[in-house]
PALUM-404785 format. One record per atom (N, C-alpha, C, O): residue in one letter; x, y negated, z negated; atom name. Coordinates in nm, 2 decimals. Each point is the difference from the previous one (the first is absolute). Layout:
REM PALUM-404785
['A',[X,Y,Z],'CA']
...
END
This chain:
REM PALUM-404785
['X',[0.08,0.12,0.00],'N']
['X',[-0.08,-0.12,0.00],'CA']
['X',[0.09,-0.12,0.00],'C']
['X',[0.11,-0.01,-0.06],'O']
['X',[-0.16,-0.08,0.12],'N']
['X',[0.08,-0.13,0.03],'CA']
['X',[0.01,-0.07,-0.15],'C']
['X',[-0.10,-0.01,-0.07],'O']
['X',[0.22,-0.04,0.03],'N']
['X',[-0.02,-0.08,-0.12],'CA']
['X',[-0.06,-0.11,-0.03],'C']
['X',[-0.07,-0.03,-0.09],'O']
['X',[0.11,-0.04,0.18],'N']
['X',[-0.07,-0.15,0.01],'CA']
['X',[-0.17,0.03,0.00],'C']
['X',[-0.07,-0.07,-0.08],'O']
['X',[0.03,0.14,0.12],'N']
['X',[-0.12,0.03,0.02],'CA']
['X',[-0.09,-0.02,-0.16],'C']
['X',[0.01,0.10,-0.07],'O']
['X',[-0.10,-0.21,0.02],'N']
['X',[-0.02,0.04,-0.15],'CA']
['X',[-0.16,0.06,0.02],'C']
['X',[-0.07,-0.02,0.10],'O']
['X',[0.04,0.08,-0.18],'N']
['X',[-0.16,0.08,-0.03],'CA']
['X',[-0.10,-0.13,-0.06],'C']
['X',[-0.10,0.03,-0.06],'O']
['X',[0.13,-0.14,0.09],'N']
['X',[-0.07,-0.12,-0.04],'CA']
['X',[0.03,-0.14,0.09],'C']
['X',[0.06,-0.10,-0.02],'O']
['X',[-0.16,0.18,0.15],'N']
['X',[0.06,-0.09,0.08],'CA']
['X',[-0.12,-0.17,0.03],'C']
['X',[-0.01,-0.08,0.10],'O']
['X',[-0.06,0.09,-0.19],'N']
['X',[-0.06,-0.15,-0.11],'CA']
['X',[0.09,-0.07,-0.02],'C']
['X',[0.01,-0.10,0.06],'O']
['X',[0.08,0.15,-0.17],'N']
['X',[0.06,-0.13,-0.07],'CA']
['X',[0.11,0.02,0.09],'C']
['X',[0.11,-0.03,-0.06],'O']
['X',[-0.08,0.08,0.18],'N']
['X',[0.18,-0.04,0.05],'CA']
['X',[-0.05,-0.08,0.09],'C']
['X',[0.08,-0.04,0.09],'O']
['X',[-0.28,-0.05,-0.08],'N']
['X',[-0.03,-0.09,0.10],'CA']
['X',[-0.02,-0.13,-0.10],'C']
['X',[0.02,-0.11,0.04],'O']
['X',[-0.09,0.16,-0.17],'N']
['X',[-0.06,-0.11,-0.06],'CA']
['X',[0.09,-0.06,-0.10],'C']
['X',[0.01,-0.12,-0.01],'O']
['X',[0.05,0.19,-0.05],'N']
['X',[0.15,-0.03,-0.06],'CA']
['X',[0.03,-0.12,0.05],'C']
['X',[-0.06,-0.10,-0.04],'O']
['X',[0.19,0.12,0.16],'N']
['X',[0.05,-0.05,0.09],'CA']
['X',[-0.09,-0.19,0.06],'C']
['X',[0.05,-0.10,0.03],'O']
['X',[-0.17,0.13,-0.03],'N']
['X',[-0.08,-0.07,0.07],'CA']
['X',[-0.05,-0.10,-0.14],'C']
['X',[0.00,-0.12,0.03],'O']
['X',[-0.05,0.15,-0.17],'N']
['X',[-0.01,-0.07,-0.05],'CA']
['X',[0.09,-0.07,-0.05],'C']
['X',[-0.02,-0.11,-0.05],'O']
['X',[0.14,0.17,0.05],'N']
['X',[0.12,-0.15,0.00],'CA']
['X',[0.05,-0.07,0.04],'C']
['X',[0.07,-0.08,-0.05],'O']
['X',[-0.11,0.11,0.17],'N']
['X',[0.00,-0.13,0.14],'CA']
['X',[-0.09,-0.04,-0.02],'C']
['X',[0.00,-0.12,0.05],'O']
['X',[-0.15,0.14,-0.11],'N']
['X',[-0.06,-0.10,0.07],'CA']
['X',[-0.03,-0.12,-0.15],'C']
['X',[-0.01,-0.12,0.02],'O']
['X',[0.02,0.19,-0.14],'N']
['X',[0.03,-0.08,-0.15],'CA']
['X',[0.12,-0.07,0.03],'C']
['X',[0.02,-0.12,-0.04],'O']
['X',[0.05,0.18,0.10],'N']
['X',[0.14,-0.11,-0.03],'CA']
['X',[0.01,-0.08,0.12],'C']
['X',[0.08,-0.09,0.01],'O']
['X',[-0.16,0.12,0.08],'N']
['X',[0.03,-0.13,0.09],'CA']
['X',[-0.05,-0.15,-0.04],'C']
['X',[0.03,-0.12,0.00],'O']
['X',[-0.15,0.22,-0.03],'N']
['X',[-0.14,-0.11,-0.10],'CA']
['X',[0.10,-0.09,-0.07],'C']
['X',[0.04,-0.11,0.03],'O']
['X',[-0.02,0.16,-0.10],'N']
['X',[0.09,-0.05,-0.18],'CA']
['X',[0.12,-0.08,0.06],'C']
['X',[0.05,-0.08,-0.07],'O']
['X',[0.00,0.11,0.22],'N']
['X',[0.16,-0.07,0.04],'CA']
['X',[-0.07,-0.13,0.04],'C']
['X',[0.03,-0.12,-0.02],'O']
['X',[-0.14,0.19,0.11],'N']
['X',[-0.06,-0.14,0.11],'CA']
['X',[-0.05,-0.08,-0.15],'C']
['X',[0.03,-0.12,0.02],'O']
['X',[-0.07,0.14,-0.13],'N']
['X',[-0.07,-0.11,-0.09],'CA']
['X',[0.12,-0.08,-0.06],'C']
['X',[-0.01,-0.12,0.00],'O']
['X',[0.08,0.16,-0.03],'N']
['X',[0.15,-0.05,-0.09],'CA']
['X',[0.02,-0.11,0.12],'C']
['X',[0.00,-0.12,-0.01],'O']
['X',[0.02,0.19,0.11],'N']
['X',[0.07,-0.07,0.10],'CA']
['X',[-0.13,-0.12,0.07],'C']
['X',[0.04,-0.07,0.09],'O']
['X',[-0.12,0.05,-0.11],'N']
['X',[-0.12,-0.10,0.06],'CA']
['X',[0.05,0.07,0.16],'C']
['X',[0.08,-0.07,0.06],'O']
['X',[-0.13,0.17,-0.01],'N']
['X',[0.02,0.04,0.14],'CA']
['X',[-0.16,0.03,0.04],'C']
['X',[-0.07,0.09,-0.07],'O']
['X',[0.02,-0.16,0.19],'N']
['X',[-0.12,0.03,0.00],'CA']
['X',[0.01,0.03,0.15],'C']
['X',[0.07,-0.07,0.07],'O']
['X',[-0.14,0.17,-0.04],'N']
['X',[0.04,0.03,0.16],'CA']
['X',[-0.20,0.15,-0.02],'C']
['X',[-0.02,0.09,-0.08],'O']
['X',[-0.06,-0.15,0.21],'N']
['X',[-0.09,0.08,0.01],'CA']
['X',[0.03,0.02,0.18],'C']
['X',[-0.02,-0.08,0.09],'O']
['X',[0.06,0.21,-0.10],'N']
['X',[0.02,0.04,0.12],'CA']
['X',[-0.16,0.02,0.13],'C']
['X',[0.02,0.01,0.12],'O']
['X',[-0.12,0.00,-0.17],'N']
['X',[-0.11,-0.06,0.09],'CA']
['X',[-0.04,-0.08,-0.02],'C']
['X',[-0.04,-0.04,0.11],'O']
['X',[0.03,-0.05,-0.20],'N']
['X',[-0.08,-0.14,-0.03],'CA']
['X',[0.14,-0.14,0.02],'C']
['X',[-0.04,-0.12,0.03],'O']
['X',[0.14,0.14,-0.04],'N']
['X',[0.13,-0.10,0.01],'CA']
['X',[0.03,0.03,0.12],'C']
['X',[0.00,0.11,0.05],'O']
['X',[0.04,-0.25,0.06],'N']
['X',[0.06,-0.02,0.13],'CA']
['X',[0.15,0.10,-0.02],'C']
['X',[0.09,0.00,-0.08],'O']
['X',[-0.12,0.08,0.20],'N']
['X',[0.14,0.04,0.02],'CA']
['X',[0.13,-0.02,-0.01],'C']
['X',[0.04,-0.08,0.09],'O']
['X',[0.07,0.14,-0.20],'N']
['X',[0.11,-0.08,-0.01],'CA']
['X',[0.09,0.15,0.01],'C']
['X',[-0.03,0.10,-0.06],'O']
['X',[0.14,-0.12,0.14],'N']
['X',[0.05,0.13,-0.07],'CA']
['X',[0.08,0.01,-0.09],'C']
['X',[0.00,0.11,-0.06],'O']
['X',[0.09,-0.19,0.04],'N']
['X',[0.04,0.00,-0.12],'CA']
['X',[-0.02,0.01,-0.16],'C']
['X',[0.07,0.04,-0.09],'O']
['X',[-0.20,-0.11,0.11],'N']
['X',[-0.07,0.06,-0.13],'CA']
['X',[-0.04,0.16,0.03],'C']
['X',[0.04,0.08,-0.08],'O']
['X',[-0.11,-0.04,0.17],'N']
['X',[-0.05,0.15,-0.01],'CA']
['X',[0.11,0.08,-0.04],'C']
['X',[-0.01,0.08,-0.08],'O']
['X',[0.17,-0.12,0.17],'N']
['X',[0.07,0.11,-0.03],'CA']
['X',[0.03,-0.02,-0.13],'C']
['X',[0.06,0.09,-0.05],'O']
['X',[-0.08,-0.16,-0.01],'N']
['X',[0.04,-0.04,-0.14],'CA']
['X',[-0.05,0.13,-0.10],'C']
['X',[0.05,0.09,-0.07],'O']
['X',[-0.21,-0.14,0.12],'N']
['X',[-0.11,0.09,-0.02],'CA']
['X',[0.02,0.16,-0.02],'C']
['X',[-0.02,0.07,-0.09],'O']
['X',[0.06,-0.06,0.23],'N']
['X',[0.02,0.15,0.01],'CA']
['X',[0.10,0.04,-0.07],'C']
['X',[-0.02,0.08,-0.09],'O']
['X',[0.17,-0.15,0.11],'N']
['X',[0.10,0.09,-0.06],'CA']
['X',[0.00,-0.04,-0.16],'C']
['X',[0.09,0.07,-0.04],'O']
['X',[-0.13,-0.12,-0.03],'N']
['X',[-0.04,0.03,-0.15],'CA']
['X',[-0.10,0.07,-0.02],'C']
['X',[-0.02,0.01,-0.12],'O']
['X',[-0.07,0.06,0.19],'N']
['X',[-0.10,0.09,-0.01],'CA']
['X',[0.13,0.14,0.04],'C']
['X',[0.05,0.05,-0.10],'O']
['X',[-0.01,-0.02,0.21],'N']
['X',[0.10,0.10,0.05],'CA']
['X',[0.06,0.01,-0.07],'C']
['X',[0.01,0.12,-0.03],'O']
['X',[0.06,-0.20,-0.05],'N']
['X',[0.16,-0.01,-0.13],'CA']
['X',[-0.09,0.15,-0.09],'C']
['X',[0.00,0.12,-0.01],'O']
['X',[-0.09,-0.25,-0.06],'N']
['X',[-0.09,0.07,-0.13],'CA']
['X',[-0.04,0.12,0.02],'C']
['X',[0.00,0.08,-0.10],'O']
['X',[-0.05,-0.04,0.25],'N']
['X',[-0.08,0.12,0.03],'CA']
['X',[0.12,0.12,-0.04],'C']
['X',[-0.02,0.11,-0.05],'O']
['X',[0.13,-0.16,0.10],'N']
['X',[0.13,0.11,0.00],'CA']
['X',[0.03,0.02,-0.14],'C']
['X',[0.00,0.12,-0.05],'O']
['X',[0.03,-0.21,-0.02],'N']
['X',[0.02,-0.02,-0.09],'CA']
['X',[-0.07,0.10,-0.10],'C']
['X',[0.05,0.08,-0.08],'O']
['X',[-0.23,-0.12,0.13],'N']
['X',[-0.03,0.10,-0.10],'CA']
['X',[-0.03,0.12,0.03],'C']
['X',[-0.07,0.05,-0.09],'O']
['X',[0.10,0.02,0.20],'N']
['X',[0.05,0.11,0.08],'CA']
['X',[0.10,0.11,-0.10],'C']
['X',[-0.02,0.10,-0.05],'O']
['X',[0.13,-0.18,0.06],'N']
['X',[0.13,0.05,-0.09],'CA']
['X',[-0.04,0.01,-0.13],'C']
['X',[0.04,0.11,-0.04],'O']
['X',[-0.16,-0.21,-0.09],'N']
['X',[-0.03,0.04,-0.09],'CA']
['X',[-0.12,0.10,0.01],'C']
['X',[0.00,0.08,-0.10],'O']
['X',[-0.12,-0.05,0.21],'N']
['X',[-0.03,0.10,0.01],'CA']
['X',[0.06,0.16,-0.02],'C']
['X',[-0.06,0.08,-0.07],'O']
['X',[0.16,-0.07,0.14],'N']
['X',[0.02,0.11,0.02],'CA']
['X',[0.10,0.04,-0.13],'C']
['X',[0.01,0.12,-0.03],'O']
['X',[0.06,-0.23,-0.05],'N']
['X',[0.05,0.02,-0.10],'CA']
['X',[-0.09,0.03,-0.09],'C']
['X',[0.03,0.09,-0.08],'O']
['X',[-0.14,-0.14,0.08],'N']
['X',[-0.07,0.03,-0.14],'CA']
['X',[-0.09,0.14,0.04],'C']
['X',[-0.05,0.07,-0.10],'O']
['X',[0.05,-0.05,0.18],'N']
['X',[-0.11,0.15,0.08],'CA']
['X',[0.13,0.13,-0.01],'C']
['X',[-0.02,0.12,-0.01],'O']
['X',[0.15,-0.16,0.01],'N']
['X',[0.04,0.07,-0.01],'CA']
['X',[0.10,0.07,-0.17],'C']
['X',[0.04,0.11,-0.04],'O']
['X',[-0.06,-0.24,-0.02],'N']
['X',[0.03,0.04,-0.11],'CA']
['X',[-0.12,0.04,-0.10],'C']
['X',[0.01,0.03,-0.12],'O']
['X',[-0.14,-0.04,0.19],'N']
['X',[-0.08,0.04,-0.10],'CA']
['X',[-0.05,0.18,0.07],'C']
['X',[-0.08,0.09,-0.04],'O']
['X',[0.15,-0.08,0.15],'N']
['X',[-0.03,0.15,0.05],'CA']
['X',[0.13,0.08,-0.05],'C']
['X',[0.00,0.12,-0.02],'O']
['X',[0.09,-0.19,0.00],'N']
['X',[0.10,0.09,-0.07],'CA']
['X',[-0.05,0.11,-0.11],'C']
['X',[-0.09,-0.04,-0.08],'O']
['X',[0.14,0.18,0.05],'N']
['X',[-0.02,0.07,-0.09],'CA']
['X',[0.08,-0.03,-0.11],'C']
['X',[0.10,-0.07,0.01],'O']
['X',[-0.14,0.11,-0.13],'N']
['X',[0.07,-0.03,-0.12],'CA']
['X',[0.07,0.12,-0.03],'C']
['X',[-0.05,0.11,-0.02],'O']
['X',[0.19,-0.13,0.01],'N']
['X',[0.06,0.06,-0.04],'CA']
['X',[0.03,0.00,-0.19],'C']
['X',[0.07,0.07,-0.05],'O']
END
């Protein structure tokens, strides 16, 4: 069986996804960044802004996904 592969494949989407989308929230508020990608004139600079602090975070909590899925599947020795 593949390892990467986890038996809870929920939280290796929702995990990941709710800390991109809390912490973008929480960066964009600190930071007064206001950008509505249908309702705001097109800029791209703000979107990519947009995107890659959503991408960072998503990865980010990717790597703590799989750490915590994996240390809680570990057997106890």
């Amino acid at each position: 069986m593949d390892e990467n592969r986890s038996s809870k494949p929920v939280l290796n989407f929702l995990i990941p996804f709710l800390v991109a989308y809390l912490g973008s929230k929480g960066i964009f508020y600190y930071f007064s960044f206001e950008y509505s990608v249908f309702s705001d004139a097109f800029d791209i600079k703000k979107l990519l802004i947009d995107l890659g602090v959503f991408a960072v975070l998503f990865y980010l909590g990717t790597i703590l996904a799989k750490y915590l899925i994996n240390t809680k599947s570990k057997p106890v020795q």
